[in-house]
Biopython code that builds the backbone (N, CA, C, O; Angstrom):
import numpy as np
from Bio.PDB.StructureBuilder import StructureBuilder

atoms = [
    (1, "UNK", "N", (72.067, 103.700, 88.481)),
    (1, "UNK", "CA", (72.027, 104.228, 89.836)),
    (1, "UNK", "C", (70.873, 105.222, 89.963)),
    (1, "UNK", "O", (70.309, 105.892, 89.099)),
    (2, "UNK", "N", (70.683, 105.133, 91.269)),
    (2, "UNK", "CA", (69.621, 106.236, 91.225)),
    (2, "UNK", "C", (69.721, 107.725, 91.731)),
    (2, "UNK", "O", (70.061, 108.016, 92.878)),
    (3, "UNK", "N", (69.397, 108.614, 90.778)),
    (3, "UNK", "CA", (69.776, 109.705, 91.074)),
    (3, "UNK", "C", (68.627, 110.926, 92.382)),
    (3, "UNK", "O", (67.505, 111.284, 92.025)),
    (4, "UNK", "N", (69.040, 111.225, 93.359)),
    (4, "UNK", "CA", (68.431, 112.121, 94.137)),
    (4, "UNK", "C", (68.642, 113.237, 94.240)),
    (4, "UNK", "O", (69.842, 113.508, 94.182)),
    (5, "UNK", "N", (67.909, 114.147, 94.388)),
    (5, "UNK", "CA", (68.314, 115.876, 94.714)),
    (5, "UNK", "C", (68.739, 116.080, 95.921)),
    (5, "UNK", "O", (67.938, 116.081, 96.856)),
    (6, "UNK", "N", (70.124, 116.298, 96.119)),
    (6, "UNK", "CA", (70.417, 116.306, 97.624)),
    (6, "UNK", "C", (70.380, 118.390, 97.466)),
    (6, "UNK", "O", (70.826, 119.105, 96.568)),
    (7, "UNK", "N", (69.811, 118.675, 98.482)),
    (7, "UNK", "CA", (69.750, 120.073, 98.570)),
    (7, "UNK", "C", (70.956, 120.429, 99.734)),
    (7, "UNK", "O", (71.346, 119.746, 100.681)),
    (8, "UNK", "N", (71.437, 121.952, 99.208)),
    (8, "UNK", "CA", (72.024, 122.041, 100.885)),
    (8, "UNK", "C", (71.977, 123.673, 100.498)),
    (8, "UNK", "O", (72.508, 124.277, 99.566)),
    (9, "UNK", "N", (71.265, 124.061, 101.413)),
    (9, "UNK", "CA", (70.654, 125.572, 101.508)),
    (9, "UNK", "C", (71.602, 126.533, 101.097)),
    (9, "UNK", "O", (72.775, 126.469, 101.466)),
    (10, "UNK", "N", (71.101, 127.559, 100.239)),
    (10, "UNK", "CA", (71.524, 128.697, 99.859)),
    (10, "UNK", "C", (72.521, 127.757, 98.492)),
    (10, "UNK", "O", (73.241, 128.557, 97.895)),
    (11, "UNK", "N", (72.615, 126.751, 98.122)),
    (11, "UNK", "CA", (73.339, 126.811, 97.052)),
    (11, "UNK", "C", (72.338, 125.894, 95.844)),
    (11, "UNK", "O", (71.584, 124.940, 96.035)),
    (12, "UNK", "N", (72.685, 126.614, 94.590)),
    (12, "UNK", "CA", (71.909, 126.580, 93.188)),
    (12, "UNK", "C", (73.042, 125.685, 92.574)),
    (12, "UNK", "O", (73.914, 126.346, 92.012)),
    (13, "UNK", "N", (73.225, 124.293, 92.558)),
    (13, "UNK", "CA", (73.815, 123.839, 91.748)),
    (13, "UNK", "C", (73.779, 123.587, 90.645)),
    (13, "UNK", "O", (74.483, 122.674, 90.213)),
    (14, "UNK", "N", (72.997, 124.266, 89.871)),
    (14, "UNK", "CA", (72.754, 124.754, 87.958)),
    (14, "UNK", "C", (73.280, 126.201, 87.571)),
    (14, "UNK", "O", (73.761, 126.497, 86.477)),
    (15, "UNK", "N", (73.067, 127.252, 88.905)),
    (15, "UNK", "CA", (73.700, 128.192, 87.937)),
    (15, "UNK", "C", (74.926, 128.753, 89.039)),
    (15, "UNK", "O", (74.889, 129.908, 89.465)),
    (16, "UNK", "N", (75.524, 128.214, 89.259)),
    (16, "UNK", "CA", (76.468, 128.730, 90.132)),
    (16, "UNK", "C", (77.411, 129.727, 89.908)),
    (16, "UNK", "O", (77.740, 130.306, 90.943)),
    (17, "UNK", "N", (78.000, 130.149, 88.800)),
    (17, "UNK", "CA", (78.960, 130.322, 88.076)),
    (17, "UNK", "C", (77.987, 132.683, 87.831)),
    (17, "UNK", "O", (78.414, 133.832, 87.726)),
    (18, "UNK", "N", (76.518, 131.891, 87.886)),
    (18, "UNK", "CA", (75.805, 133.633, 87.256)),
    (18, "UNK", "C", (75.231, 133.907, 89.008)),
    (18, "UNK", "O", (74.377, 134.794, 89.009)),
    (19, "UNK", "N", (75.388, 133.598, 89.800)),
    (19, "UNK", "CA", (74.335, 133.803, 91.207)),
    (19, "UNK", "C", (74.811, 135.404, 91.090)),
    (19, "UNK", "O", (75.870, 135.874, 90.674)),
    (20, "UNK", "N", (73.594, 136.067, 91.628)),
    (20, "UNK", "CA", (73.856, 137.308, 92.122)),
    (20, "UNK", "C", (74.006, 137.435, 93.682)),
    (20, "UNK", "O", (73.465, 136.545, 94.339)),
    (21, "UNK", "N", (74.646, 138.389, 94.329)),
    (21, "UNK", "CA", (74.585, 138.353, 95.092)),
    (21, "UNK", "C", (74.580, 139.859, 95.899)),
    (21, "UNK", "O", (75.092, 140.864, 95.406)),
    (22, "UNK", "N", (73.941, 139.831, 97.163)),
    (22, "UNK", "CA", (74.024, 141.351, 97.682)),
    (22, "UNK", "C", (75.757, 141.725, 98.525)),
    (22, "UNK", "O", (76.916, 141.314, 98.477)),
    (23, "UNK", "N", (75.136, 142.498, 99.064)),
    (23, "UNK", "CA", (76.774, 143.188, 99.997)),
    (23, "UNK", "C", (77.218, 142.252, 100.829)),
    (23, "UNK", "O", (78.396, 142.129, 101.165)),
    (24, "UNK", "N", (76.240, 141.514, 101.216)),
    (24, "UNK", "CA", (76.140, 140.223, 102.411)),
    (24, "UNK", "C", (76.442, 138.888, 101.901)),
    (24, "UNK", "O", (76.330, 137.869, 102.582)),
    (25, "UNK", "N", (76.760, 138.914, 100.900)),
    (25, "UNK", "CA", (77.270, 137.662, 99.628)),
    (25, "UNK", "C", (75.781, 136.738, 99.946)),
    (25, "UNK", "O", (75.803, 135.511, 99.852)),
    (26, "UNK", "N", (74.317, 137.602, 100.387)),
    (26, "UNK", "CA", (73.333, 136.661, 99.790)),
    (26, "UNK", "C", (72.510, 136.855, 98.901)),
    (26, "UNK", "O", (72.453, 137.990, 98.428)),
    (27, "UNK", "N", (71.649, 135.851, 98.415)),
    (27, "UNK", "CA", (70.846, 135.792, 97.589)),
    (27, "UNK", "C", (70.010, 137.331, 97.837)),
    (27, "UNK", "O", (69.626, 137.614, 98.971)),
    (28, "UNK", "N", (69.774, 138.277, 96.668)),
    (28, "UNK", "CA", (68.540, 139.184, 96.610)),
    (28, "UNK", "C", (67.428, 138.621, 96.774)),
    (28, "UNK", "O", (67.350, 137.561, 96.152)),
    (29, "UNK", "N", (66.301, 138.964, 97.506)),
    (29, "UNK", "CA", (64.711, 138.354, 97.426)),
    (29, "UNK", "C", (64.260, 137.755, 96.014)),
    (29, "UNK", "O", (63.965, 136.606, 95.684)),
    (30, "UNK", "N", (64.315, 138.948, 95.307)),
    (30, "UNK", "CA", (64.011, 137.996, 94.029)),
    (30, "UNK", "C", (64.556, 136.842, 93.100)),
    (30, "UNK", "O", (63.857, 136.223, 92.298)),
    (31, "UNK", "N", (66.245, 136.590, 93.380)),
    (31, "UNK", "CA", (66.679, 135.363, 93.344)),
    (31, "UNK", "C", (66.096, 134.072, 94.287)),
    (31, "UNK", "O", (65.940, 132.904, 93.933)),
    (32, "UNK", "N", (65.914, 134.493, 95.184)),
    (32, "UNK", "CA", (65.459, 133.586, 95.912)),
    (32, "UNK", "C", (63.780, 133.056, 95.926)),
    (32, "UNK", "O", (63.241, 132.128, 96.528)),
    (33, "UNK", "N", (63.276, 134.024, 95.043)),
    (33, "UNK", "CA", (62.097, 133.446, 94.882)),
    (33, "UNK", "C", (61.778, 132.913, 93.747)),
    (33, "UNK", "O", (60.902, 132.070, 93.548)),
    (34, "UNK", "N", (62.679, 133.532, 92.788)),
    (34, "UNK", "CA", (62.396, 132.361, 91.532)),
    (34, "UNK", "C", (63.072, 131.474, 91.748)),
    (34, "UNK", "O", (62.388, 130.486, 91.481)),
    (35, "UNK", "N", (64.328, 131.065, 92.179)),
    (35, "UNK", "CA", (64.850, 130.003, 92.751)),
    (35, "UNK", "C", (63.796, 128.878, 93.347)),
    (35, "UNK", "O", (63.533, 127.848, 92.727)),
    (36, "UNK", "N", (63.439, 129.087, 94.153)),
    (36, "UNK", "CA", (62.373, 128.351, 94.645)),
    (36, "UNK", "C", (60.923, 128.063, 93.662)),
    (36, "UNK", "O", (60.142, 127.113, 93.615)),
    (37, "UNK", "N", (60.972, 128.903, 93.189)),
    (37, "UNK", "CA", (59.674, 128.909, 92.359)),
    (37, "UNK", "C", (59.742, 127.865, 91.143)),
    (37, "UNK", "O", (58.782, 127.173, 90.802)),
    (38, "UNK", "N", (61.171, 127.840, 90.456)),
    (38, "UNK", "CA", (61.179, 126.597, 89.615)),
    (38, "UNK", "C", (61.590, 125.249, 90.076)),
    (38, "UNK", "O", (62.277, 124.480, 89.403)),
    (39, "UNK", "N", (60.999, 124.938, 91.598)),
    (39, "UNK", "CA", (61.228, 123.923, 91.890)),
    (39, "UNK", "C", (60.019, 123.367, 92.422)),
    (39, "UNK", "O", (59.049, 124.122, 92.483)),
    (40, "UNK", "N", (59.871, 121.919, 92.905)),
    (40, "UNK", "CA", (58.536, 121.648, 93.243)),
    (40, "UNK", "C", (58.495, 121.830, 94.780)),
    (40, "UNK", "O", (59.123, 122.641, 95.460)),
    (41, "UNK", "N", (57.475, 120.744, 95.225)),
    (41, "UNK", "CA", (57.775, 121.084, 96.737)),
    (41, "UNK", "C", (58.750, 120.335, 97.568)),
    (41, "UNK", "O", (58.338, 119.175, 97.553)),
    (42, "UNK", "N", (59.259, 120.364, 97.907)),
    (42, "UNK", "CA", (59.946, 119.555, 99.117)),
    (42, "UNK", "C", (59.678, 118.991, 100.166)),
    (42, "UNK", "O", (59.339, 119.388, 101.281)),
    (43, "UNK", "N", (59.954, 117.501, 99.476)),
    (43, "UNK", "CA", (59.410, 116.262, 100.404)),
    (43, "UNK", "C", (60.948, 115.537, 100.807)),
    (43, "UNK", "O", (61.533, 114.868, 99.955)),
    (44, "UNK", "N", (61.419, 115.703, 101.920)),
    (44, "UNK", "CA", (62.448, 115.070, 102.424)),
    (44, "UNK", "C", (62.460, 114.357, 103.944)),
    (44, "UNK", "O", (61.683, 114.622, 104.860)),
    (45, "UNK", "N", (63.470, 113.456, 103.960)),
    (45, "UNK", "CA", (63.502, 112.503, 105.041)),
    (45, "UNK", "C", (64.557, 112.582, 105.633)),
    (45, "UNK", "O", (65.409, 113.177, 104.973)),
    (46, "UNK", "N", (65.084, 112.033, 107.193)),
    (46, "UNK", "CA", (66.267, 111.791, 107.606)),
    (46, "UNK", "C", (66.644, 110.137, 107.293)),
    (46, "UNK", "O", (66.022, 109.148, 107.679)),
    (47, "UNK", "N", (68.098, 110.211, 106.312)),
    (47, "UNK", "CA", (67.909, 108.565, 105.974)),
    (47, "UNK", "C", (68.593, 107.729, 106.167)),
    (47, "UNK", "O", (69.435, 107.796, 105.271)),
    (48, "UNK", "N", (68.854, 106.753, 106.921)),
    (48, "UNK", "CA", (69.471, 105.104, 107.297)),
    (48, "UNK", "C", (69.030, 104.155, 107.242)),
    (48, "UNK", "O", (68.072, 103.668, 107.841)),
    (49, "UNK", "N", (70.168, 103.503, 105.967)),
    (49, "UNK", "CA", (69.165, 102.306, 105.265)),
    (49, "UNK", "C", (68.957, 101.257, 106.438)),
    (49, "UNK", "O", (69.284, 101.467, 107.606)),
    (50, "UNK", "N", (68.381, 100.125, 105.970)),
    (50, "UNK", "CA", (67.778, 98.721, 106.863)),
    (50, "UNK", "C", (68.954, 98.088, 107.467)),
    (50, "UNK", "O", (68.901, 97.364, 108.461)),
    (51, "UNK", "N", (70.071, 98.409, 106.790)),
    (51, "UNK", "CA", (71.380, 97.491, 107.343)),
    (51, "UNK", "C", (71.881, 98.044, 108.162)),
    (51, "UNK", "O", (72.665, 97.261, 108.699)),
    (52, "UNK", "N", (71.923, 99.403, 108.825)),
    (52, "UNK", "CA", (72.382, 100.377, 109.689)),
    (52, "UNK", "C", (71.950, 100.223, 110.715)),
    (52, "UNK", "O", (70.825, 99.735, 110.606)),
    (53, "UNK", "N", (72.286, 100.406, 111.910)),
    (53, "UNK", "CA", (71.434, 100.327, 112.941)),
    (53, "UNK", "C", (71.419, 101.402, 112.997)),
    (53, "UNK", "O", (70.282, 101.740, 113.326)),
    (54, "UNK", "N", (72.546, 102.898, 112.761)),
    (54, "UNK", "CA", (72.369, 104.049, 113.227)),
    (54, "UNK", "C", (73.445, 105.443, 112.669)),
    (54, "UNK", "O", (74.294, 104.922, 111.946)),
    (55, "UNK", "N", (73.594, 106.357, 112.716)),
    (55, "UNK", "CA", (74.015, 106.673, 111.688)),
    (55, "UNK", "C", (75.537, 106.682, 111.166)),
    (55, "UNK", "O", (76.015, 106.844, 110.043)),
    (56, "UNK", "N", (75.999, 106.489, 112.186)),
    (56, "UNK", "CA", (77.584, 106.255, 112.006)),
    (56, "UNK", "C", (77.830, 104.599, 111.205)),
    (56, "UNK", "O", (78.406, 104.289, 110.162)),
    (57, "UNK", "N", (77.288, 103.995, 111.975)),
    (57, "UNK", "CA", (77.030, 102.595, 111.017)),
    (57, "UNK", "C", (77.026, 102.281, 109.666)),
    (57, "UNK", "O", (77.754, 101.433, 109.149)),
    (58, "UNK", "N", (76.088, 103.062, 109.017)),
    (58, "UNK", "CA", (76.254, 103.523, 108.157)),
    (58, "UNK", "C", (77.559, 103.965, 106.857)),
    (58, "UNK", "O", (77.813, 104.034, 105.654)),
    (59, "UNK", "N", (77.890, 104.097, 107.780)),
    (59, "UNK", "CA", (79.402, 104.558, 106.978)),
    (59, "UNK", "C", (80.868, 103.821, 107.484)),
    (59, "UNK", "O", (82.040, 104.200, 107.479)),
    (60, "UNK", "N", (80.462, 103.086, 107.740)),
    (60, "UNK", "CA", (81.841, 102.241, 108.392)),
    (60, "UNK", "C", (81.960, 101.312, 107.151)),
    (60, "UNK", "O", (81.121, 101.048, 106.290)),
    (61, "UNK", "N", (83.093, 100.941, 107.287)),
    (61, "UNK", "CA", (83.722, 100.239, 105.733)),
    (61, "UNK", "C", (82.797, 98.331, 106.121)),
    (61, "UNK", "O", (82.057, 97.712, 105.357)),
    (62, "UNK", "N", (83.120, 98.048, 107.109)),
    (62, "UNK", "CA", (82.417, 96.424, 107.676)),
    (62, "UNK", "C", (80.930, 96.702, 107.399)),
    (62, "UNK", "O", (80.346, 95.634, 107.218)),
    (63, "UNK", "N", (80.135, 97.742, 107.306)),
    (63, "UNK", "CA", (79.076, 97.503, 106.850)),
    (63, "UNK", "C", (78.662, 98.666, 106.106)),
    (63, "UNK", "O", (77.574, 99.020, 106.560)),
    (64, "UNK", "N", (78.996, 99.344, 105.266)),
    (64, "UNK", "CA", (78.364, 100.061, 104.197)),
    (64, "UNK", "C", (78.315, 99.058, 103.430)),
    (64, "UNK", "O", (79.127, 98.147, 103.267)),
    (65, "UNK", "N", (76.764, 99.374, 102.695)),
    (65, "UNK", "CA", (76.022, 98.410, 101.905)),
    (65, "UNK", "C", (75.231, 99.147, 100.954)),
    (65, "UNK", "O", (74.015, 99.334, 100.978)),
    (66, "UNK", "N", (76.278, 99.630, 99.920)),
    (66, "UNK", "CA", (75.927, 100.207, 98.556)),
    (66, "UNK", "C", (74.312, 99.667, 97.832)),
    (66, "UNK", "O", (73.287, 100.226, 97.442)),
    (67, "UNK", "N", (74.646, 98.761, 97.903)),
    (67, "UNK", "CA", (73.091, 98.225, 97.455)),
    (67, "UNK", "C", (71.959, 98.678, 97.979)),
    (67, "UNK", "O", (71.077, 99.378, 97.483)),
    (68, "UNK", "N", (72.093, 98.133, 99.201)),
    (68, "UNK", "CA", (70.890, 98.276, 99.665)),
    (68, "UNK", "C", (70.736, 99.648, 99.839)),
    (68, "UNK", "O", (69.577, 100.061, 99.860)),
    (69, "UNK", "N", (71.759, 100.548, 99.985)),
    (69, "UNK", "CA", (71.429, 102.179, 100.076)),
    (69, "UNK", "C", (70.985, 102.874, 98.642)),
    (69, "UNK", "O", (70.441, 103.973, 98.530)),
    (70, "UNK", "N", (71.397, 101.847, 97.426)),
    (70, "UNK", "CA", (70.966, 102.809, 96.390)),
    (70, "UNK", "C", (69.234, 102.021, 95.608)),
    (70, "UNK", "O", (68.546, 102.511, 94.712)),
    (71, "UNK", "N", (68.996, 100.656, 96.416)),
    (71, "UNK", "CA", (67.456, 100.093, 96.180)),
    (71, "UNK", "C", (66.865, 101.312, 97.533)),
    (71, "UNK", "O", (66.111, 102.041, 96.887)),
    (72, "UNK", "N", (66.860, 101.585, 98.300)),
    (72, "UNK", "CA", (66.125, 101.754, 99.371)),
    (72, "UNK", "C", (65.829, 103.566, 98.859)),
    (72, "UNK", "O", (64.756, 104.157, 98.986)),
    (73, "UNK", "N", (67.035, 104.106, 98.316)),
    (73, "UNK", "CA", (66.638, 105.811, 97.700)),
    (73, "UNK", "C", (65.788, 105.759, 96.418)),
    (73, "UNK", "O", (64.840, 106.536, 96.303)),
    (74, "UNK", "N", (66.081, 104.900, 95.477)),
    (74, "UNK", "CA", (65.369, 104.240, 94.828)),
    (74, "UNK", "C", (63.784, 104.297, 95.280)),
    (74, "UNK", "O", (63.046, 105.129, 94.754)),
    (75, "UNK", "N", (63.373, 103.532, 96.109)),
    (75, "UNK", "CA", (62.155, 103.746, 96.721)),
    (75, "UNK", "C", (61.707, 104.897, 97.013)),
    (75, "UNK", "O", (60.620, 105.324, 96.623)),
    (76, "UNK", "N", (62.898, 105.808, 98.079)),
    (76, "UNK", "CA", (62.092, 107.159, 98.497)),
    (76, "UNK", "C", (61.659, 107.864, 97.538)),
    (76, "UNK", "O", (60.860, 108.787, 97.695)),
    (77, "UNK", "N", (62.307, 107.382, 96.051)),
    (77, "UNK", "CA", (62.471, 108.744, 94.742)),
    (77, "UNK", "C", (60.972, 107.944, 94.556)),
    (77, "UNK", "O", (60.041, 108.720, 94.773)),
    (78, "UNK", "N", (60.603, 106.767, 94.256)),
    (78, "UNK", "CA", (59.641, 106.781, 93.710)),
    (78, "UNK", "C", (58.223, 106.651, 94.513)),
    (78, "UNK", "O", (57.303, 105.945, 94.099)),
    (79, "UNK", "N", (58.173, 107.291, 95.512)),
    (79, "UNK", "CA", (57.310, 107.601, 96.483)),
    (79, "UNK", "C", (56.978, 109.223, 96.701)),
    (79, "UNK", "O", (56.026, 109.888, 97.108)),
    (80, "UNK", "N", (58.566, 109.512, 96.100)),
    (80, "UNK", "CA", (58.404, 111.223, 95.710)),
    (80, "UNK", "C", (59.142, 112.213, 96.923)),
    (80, "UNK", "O", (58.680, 113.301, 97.266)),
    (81, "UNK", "N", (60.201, 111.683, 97.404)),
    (81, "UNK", "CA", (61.156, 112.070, 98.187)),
    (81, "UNK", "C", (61.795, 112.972, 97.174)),
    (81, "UNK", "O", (62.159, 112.636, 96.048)),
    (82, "UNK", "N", (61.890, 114.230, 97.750)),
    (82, "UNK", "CA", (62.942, 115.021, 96.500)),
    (82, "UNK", "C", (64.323, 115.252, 97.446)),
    (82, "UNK", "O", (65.429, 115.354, 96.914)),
    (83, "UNK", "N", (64.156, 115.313, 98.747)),
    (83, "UNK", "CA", (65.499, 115.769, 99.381)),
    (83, "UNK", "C", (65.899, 114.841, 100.873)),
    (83, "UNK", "O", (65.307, 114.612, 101.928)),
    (84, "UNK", "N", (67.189, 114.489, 100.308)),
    (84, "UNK", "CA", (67.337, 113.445, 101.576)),
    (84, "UNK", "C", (68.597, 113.654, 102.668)),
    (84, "UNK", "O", (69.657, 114.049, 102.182)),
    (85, "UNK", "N", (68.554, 113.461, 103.832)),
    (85, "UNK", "CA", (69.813, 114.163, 104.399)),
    (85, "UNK", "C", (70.399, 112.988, 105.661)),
    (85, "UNK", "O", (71.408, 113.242, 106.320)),
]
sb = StructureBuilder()
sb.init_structure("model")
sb.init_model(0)
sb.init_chain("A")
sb.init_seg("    ")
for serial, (resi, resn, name, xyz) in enumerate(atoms, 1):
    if name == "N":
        sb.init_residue(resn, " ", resi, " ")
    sb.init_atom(name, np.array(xyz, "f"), 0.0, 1.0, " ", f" {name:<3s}", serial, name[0])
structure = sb.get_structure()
């Protein structure tokens, strides 16, 4: 299968368990910039595969189409898609 970086803001899914955090339960500046800093850049898309017409489609049991959704991310990864939503 192919694996993608799905991002979803403000959360570090490697160190979750050590995050620091301020009074405001957010990230300090400097978490947040090495955070970012050991990552590359972010190239992401809005995505519905070829069999979808749209996005609910998508997810309906009569036509979700595993395949073709995990050839088609497949592609974005190797075109250099890091984040897909």
């Amino acid at each position: 299968k192919t694996a993608l970086i799905f991002l979803m803001a403000g959360v570090d899914l490697q160190g979750t368990s050590a995050m620091r955090f301020n009074r405001a339960g957010s990230w300090d500046v400097l978490r947040v910039q090495r955070w970012y800093s050991q990552r590359g850049w972010f190239v992401g898309v809005n995505f519905i595969p070829s069999s979808a017409v749209n996005q609910l489609e998508m997810w309906q049991a009569a036509t979700f189409d595993e395949h073709t959704i995990d050839r088609e991310l497949g592609f974005a990864a190797n075109i250099g898609i890091s984040v897909v939503r």
